[in-house]
Backbone as a chain_set.jsonl record, in Angstrom:
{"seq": "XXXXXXXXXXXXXXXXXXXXXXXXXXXXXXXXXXXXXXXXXXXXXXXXXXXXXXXXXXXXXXXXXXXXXXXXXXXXXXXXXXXXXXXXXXXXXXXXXXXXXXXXXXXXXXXXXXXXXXXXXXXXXXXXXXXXXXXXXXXXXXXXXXXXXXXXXXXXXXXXXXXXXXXXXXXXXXXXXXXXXXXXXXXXXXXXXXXXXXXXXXXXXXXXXXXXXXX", "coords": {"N": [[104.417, 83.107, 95.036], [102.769, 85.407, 97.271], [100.495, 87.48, 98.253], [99.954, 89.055, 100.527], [97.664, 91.088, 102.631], [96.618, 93.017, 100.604], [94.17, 93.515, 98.52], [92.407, 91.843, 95.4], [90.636, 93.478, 92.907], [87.758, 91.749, 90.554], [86.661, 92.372, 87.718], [84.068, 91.372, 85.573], [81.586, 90.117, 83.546], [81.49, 87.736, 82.851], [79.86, 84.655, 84.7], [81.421, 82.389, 84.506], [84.08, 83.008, 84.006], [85.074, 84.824, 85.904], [84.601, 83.251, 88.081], [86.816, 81.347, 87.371], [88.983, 83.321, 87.503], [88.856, 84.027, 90.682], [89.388, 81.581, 91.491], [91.915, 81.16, 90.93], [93.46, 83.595, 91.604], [93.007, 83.551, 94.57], [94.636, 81.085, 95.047], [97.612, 81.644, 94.901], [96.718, 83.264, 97.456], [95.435, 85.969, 97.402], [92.846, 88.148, 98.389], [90.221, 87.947, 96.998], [87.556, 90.406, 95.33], [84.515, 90.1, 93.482], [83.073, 91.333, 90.451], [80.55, 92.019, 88.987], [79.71, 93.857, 86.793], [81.203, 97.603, 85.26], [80.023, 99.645, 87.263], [78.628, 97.998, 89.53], [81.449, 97.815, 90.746], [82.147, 100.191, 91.381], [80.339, 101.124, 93.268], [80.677, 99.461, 95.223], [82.46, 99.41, 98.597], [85.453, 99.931, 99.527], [88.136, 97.95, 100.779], [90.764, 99.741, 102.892], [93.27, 99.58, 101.758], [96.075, 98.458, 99.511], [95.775, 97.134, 96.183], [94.453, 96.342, 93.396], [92.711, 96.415, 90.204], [91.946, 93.888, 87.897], [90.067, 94.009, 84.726], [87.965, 93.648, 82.517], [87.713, 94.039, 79.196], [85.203, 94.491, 77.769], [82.212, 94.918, 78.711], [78.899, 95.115, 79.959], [77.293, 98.183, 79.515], [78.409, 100.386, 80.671], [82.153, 100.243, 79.112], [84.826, 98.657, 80.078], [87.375, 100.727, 79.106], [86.252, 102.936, 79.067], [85.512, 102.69, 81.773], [88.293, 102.994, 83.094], [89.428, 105.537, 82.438], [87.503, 107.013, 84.024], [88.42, 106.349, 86.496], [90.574, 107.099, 86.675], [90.007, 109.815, 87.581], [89.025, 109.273, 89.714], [89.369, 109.622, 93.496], [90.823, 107.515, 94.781], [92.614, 106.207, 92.44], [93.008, 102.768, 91.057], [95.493, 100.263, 90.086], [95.653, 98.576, 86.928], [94.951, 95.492, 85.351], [94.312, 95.027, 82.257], [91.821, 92.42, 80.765], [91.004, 90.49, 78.193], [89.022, 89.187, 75.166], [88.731, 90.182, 72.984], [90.443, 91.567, 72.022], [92.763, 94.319, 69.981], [95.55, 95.618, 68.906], [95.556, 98.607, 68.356], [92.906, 99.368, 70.819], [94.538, 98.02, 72.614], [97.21, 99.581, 72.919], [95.671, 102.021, 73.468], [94.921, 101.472, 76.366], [97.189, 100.96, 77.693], [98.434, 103.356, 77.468], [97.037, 104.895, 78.668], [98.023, 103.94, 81.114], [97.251, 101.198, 81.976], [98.471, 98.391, 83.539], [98.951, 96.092, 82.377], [97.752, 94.243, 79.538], [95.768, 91.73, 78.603], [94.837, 88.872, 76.491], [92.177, 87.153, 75.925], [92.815, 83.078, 75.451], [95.189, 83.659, 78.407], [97.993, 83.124, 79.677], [97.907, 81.836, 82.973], [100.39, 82.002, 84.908], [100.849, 84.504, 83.577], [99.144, 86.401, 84.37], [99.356, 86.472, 86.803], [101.67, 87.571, 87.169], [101.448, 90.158, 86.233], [99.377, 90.881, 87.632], [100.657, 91.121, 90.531], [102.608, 92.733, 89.693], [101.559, 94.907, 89.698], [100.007, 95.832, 91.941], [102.409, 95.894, 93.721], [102.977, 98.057, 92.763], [100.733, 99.914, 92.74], [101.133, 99.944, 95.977], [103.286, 101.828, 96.264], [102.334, 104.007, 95.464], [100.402, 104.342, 97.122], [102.384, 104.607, 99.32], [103.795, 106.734, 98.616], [101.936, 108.66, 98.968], [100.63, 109.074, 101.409], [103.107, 109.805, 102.87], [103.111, 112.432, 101.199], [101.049, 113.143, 102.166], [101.333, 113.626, 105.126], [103.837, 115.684, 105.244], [102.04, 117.352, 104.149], [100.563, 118.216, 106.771], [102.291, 118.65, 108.433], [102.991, 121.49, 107.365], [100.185, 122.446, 107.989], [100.206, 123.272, 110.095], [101.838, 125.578, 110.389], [102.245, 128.955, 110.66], [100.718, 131.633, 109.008], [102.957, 133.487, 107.857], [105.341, 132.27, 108.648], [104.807, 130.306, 106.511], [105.17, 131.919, 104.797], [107.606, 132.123, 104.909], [109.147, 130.602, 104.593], [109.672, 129.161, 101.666], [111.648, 131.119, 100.946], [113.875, 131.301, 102.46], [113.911, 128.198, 101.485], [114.932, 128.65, 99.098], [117.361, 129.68, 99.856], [118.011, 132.226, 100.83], [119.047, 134.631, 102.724], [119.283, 135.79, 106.46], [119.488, 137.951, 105.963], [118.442, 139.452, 103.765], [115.59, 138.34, 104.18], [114.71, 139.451, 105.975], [114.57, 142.161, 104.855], [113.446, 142.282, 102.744], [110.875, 141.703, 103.575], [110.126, 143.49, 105.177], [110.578, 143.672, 108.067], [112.389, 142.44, 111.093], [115.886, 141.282, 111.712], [115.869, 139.539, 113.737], [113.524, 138.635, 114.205], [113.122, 137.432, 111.513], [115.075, 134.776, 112.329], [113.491, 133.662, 114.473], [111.43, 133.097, 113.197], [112.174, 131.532, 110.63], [113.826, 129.232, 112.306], [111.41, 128.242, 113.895], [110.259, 127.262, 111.166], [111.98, 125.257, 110.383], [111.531, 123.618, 112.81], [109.254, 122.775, 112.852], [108.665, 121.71, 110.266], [110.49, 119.49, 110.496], [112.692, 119.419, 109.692], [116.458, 119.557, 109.421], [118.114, 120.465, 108.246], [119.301, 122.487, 105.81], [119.543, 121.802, 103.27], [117.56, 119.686, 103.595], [115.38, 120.878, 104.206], [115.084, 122.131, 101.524], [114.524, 119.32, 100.382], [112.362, 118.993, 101.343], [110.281, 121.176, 100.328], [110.424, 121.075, 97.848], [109.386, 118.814, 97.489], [106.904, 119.095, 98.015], [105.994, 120.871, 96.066], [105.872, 123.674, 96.662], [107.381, 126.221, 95.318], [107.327, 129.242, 95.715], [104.316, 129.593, 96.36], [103.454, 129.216, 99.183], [102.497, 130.787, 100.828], [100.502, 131.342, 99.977], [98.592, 130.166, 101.059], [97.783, 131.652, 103.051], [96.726, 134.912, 105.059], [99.299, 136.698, 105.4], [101.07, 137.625, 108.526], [102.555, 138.668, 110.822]], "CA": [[104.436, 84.464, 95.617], [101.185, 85.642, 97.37], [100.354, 89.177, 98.318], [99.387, 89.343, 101.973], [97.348, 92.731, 103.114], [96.069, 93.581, 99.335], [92.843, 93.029, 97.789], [92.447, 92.451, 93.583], [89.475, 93.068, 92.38], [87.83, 91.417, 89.238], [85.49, 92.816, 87.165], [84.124, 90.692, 84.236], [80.728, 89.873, 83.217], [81.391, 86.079, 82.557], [80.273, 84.542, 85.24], [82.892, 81.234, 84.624], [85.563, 84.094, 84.064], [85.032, 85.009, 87.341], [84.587, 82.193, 89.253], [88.054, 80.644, 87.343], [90.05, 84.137, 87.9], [89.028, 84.251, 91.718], [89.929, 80.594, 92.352], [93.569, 81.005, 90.348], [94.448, 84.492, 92.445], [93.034, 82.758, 95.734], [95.106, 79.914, 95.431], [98.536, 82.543, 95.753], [97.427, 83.692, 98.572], [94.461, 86.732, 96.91], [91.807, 88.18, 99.017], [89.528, 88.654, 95.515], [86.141, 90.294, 95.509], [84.336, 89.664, 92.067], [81.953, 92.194, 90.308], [79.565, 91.674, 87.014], [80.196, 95.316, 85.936], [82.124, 99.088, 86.204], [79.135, 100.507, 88.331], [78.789, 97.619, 90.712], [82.595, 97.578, 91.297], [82.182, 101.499, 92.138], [79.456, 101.238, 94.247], [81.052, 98.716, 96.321], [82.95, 99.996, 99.457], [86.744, 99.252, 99.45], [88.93, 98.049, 102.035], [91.75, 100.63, 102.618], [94.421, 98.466, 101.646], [96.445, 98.058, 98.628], [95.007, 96.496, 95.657], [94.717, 96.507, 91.395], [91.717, 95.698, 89.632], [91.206, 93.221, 87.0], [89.034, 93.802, 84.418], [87.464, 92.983, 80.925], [87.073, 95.382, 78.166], [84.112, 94.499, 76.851], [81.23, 94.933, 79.755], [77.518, 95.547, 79.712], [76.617, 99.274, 79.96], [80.386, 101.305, 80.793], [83.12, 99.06, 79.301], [86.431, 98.607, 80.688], [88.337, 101.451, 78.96], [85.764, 103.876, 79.894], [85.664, 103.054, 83.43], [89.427, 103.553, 83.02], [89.198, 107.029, 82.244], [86.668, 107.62, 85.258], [89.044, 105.986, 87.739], [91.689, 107.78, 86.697], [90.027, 111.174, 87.934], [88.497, 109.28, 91.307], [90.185, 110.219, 93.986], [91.785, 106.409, 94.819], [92.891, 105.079, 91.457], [93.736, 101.34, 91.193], [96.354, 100.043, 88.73], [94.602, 97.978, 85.849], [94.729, 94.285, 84.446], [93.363, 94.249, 81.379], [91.438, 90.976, 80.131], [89.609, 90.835, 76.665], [88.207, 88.303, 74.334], [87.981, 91.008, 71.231], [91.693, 92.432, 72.042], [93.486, 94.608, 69.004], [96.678, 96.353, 68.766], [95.082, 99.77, 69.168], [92.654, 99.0, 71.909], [95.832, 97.737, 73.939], [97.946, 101.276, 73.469], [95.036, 103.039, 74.442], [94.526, 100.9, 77.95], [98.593, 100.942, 78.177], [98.763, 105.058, 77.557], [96.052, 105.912, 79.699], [98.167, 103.746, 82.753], [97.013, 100.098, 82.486], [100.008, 97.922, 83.814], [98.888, 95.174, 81.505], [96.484, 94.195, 78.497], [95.98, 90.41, 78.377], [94.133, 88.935, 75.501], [92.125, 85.261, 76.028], [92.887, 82.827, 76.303], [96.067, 83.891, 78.29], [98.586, 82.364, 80.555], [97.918, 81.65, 84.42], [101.711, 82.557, 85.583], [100.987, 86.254, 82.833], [97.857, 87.114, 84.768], [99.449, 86.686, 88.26], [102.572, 88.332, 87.157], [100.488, 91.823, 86.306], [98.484, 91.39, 89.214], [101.927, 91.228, 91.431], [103.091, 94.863, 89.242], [99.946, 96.25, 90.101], [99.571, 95.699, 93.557], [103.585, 96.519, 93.971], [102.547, 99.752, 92.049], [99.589, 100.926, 94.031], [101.706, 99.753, 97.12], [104.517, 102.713, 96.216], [101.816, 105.013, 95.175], [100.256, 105.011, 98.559], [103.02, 104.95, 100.365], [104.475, 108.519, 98.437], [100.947, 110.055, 99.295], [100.951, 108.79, 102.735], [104.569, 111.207, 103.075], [102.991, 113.737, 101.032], [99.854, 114.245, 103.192], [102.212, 113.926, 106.448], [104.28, 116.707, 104.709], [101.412, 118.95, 104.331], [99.7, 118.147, 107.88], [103.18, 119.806, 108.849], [102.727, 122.64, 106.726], [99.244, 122.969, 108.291], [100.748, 123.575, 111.845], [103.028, 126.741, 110.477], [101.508, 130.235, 110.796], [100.999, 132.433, 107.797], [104.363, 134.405, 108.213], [105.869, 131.121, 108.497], [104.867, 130.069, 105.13], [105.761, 132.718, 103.522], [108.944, 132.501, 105.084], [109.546, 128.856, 104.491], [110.082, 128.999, 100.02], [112.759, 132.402, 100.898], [114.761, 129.685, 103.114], [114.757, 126.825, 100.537], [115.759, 129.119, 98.056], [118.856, 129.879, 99.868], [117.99, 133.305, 101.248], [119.763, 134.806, 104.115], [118.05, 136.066, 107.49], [119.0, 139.802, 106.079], [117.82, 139.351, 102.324], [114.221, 137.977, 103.454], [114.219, 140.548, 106.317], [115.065, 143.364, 104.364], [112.258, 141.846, 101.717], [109.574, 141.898, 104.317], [110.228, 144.732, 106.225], [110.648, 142.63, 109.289], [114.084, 142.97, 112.134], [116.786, 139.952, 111.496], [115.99, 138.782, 114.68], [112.334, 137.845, 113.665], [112.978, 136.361, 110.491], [115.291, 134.055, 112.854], [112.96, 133.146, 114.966], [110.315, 131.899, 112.031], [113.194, 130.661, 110.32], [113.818, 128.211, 113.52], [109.887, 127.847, 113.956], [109.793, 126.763, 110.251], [112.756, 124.336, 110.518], [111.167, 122.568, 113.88], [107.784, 122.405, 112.133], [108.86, 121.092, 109.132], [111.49, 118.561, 110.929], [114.131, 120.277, 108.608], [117.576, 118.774, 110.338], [119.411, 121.509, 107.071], [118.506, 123.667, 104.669], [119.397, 120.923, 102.312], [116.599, 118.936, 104.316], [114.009, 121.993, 103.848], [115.208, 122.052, 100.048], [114.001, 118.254, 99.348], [110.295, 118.937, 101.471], [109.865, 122.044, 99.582], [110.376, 120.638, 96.468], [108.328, 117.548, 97.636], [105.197, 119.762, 98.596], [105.803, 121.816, 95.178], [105.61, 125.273, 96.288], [107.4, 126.934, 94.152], [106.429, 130.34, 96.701], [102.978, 129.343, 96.995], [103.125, 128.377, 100.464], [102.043, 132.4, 101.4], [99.224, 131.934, 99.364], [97.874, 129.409, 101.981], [96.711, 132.577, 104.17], [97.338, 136.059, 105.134], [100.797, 136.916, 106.376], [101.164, 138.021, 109.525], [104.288, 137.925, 112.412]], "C": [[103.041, 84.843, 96.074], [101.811, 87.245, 98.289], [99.462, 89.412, 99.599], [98.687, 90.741, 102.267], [96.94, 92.827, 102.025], [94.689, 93.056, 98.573], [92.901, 93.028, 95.851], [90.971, 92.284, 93.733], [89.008, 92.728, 90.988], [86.709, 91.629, 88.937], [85.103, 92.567, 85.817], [82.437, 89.96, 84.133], [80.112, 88.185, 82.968], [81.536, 85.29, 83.696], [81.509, 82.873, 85.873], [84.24, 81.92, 84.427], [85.791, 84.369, 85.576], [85.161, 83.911, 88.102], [86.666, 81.369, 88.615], [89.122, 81.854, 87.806], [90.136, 84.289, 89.963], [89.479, 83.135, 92.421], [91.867, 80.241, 92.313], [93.902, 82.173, 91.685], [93.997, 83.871, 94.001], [93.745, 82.119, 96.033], [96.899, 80.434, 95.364], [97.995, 83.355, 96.733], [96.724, 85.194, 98.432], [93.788, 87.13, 97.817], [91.221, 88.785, 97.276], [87.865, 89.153, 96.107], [86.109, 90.704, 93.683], [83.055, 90.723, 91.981], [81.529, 91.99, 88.606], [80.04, 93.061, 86.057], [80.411, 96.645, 86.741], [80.762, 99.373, 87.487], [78.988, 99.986, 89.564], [80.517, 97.669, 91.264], [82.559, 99.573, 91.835], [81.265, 102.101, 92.771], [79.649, 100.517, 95.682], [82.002, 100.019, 97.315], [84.334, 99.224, 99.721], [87.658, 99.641, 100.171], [90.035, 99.128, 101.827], [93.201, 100.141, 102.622], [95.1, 97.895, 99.725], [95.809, 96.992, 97.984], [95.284, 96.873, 94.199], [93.118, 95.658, 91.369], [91.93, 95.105, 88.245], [90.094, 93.558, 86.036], [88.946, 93.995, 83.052], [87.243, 94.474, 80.521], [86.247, 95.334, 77.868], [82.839, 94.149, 78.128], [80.246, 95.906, 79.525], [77.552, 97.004, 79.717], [78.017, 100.115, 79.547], [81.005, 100.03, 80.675], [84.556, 100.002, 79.391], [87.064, 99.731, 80.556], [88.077, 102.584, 79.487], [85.698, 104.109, 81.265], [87.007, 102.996, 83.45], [89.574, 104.516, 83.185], [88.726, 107.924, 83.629], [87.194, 107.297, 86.511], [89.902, 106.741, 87.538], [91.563, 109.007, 87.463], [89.594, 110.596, 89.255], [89.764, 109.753, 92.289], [91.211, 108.955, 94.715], [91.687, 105.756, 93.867], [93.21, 104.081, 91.773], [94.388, 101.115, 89.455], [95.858, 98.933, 87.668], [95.09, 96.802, 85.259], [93.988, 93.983, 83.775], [93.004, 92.788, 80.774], [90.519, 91.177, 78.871], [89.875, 89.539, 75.788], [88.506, 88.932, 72.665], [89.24, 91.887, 71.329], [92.362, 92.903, 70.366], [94.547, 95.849, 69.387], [96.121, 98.244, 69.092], [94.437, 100.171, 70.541], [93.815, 99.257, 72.959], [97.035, 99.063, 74.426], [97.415, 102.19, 74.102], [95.168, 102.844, 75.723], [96.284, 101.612, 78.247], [99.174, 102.939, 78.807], [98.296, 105.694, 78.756], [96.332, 105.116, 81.401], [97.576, 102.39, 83.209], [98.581, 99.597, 82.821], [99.869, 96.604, 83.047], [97.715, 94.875, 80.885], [96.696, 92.527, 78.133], [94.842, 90.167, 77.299], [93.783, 87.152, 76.204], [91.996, 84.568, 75.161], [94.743, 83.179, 77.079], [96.869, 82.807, 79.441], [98.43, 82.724, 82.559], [98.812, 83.044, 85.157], [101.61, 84.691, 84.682], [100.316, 86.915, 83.61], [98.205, 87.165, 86.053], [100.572, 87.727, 88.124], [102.374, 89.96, 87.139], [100.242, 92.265, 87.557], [99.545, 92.041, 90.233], [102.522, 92.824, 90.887], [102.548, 95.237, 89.828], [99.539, 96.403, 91.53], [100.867, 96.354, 94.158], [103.358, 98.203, 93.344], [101.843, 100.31, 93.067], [100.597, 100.859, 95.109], [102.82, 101.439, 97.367], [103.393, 103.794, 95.926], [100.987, 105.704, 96.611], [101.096, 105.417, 99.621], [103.817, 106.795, 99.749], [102.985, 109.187, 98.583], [100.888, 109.627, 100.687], [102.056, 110.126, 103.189], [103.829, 112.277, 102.659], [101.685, 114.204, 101.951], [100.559, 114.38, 104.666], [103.005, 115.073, 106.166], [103.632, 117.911, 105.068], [100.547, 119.209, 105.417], [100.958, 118.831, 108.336], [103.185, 121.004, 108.441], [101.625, 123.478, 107.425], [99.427, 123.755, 109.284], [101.469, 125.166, 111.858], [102.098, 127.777, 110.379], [101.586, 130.781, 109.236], [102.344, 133.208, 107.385], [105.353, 133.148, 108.065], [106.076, 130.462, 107.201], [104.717, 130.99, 104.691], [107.149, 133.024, 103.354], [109.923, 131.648, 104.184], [110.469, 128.948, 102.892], [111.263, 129.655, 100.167], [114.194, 131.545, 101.181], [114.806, 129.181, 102.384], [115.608, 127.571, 99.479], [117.155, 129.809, 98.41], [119.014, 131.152, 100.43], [118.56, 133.556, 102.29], [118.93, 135.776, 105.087], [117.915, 137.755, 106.546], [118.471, 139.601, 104.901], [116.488, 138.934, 103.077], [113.713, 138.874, 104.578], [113.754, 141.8, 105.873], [113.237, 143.336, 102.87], [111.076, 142.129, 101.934], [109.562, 142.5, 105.235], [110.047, 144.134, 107.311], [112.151, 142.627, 109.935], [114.738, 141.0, 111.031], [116.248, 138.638, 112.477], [114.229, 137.79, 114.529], [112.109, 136.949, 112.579], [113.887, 134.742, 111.359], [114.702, 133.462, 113.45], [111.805, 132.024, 114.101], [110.966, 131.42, 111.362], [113.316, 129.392, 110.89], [112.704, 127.313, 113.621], [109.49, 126.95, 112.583], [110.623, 125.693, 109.93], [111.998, 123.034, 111.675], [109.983, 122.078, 113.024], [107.666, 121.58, 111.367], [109.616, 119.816, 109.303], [112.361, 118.302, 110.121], [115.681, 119.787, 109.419], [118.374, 120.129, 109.443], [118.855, 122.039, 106.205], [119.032, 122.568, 103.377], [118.074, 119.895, 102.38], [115.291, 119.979, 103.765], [113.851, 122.257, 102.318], [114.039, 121.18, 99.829], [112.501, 118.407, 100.392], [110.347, 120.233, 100.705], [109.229, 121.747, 98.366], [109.572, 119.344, 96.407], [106.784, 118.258, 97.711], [105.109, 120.534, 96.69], [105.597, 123.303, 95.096], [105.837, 125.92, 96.2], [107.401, 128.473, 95.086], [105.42, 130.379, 96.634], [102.587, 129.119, 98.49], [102.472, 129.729, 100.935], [100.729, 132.234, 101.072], [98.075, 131.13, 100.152], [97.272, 130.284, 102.925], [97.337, 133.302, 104.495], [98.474, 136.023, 105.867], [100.167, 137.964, 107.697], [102.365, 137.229, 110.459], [102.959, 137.084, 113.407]], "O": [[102.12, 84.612, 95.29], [102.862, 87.751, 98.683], [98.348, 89.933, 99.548], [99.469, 91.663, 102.036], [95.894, 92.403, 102.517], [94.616, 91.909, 98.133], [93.32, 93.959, 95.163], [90.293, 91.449, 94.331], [89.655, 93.26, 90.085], [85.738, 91.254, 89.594], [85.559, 93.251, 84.901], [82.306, 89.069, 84.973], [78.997, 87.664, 82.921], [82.668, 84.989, 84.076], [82.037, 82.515, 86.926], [85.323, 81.393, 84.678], [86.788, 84.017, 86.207], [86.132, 83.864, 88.858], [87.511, 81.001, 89.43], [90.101, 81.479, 88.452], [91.187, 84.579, 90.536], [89.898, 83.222, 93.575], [92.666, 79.617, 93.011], [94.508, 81.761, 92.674], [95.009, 83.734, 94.688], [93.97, 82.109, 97.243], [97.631, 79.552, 95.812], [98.721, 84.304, 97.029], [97.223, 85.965, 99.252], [93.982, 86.275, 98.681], [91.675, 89.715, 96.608], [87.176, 88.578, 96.949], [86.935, 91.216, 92.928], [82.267, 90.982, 92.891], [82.107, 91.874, 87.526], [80.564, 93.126, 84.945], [80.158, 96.95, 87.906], [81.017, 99.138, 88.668], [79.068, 100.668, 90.586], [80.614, 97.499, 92.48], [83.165, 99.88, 92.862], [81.201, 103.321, 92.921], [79.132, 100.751, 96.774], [82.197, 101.175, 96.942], [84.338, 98.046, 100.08], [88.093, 100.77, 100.399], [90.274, 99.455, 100.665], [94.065, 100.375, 103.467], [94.53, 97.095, 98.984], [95.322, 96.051, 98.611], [96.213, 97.609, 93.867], [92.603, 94.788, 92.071], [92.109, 95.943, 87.361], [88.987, 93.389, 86.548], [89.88, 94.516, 82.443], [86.858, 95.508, 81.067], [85.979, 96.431, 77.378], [82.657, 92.956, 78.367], [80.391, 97.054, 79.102], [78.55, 97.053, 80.435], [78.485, 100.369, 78.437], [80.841, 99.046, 81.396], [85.047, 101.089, 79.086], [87.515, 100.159, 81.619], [88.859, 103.285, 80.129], [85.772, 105.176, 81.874], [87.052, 102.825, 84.668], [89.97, 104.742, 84.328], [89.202, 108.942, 84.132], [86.698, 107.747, 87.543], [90.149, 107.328, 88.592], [92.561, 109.461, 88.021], [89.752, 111.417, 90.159], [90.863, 110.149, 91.899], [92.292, 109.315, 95.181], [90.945, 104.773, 93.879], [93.805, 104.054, 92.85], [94.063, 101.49, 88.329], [95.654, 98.046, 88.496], [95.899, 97.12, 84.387], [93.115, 93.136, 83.962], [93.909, 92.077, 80.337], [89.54, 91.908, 78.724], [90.969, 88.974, 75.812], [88.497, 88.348, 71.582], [89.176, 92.967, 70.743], [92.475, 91.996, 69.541], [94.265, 96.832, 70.074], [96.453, 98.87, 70.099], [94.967, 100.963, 71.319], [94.02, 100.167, 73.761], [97.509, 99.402, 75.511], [97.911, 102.974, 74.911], [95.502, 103.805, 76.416], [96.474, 102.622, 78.926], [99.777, 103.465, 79.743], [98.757, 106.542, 79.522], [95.657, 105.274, 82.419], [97.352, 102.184, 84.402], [99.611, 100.187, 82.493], [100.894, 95.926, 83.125], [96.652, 95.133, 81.45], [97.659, 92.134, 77.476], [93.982, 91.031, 77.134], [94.542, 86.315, 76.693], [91.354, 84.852, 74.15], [95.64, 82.94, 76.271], [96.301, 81.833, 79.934], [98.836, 83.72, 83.159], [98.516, 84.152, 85.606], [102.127, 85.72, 85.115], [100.655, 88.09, 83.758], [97.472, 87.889, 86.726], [100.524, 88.717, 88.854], [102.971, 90.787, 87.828], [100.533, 93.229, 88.265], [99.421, 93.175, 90.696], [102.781, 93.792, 91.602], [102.925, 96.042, 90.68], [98.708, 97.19, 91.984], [100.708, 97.246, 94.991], [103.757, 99.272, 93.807], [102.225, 100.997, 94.014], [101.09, 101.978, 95.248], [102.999, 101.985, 98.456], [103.849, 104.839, 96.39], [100.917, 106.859, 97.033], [100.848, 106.206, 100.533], [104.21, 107.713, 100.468], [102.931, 110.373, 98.26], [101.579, 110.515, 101.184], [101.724, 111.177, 103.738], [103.707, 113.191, 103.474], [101.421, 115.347, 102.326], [100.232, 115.366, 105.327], [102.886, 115.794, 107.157], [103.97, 118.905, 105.711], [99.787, 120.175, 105.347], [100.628, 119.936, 108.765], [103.443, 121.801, 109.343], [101.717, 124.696, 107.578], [98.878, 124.852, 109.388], [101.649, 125.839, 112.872], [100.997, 127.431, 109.951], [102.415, 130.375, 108.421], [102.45, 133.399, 106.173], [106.2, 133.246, 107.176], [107.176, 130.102, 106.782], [103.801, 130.953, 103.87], [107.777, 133.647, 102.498], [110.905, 131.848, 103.468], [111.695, 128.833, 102.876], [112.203, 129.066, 99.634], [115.155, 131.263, 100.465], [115.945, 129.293, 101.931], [116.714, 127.208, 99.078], [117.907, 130.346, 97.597], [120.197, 131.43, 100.628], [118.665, 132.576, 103.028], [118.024, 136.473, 104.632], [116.928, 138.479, 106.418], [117.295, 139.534, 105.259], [115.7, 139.362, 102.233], [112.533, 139.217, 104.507], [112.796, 142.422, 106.333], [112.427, 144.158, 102.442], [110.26, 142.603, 101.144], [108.975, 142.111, 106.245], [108.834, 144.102, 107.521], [113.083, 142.834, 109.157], [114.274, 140.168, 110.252], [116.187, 137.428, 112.259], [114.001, 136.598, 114.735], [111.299, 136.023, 112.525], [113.414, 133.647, 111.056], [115.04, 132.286, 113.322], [111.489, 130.843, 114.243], [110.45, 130.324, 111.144], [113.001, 128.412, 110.214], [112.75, 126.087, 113.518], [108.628, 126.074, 112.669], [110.103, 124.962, 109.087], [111.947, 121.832, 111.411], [109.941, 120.927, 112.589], [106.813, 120.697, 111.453], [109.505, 118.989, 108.398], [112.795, 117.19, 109.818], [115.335, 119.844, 110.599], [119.23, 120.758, 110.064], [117.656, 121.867, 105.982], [118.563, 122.968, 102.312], [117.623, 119.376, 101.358], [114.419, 119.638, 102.965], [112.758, 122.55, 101.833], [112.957, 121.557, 99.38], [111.531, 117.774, 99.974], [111.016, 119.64, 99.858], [108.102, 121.973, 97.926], [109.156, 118.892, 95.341], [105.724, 117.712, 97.405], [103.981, 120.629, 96.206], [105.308, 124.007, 94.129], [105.17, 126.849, 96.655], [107.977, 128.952, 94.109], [105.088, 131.537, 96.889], [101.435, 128.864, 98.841], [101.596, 129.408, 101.738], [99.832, 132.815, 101.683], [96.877, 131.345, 99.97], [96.337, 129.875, 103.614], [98.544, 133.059, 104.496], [98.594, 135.355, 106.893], [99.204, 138.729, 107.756], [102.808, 136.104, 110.69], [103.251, 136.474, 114.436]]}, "num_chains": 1, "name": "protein.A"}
């Protein structure tokens, strides 16, 4: 199985760890880039292309679990193959809790360490592609007027033109029109359609709070 389009990266201090993990995922078919420790692997500049990192718990300066933690809040996480030497049963729940997709202990198996990699890359793969939708979502959102989004939540929730007229002191015939306006915008086909982006964006009636109303 090899993983066309995706980068792993491996981050491990040993450098015969390295040189044997980048010639195993190379040889399915890998683009690998290899890093000594957390700081150089987050100083590097990374392709925009699906990927999982590799990497050892036990590294010079920030180890492994910690730069866990600190990826978690960046703003492009990668999904995590742990490797360790000094692995124990606690250790491994922590990595697992905090969102590794595997905790390998050495020495481990070839076919275990590609099999992760392959989660983890299928992982990220689904994680970009649902923020991909959700920022196309809210680049539609951007396009709607203030009046518009505030109209928009009244609509999913099922409201009728006279209930969100009558709400916002506004004619029938105007809430129809931003009604319409917030259907095209949104590329709403049904108010079952405007339901599941609503509830995809999360807002709950927040969408008003994006900027002053006005017709």
């Amino acid at each position: 199985m090899t993983e066309s389009g995706s980068t792993v990266y491996v981050v491990d201090d040993d450098p015969a760890m390295r040189a044997s993990l980048e010639s195993l995922l190379r040889s399915v078919g890998h683009e690998v880039l290899c890093f000594e420790t957390a700081p150089a692997f987050a100083a590097a500049t990374r392709p925009d292309r699906p990927g999982c990192l590799v990497l050892d718990v036990r590294l010079p300066g920030l180890s492994g679990l910690e730069f866990q933690r600190e990826l978690c809040r960046s703003a492009k996480p990668l999904p995590i193959v742990f490797i360790t030497g000094h692995g124990d049963v606690p250790m491994s729940v922590a990595a697992m809790k905090a969102g590794a997709v595997e905790f390998l202990t050495k020495p481990f198996r070839d076919q275990d360490l590609l099999d992760g990699v392959h989660r983890a890359i299928a992982q990220n793969r689904q994680e970009r592609a649902r923020a991909a939708a959700l920022a196309e979502l809210q680049g539609r959102v951007a396009t709607m007027t203030p009046r518009e989004r505030e109209i928009m939540p009244l609509v999913a929730a099922g409201q009728m033109n006279k209930q969100i007229a009558q709400a916002l002191g506004l004619s029938e015939v105007t809430i129809k029109v931003h009604r319409a306006q917030v259907m095209h915008k949104l590329r709403a086909t049904s108010l079952a359609d405007l339901v599941r982006i609503a509830d995809r964006l999360a807002l709950d009636g927040s969408v008003n709070r994006q900027g002053d109303t006005g017709v």
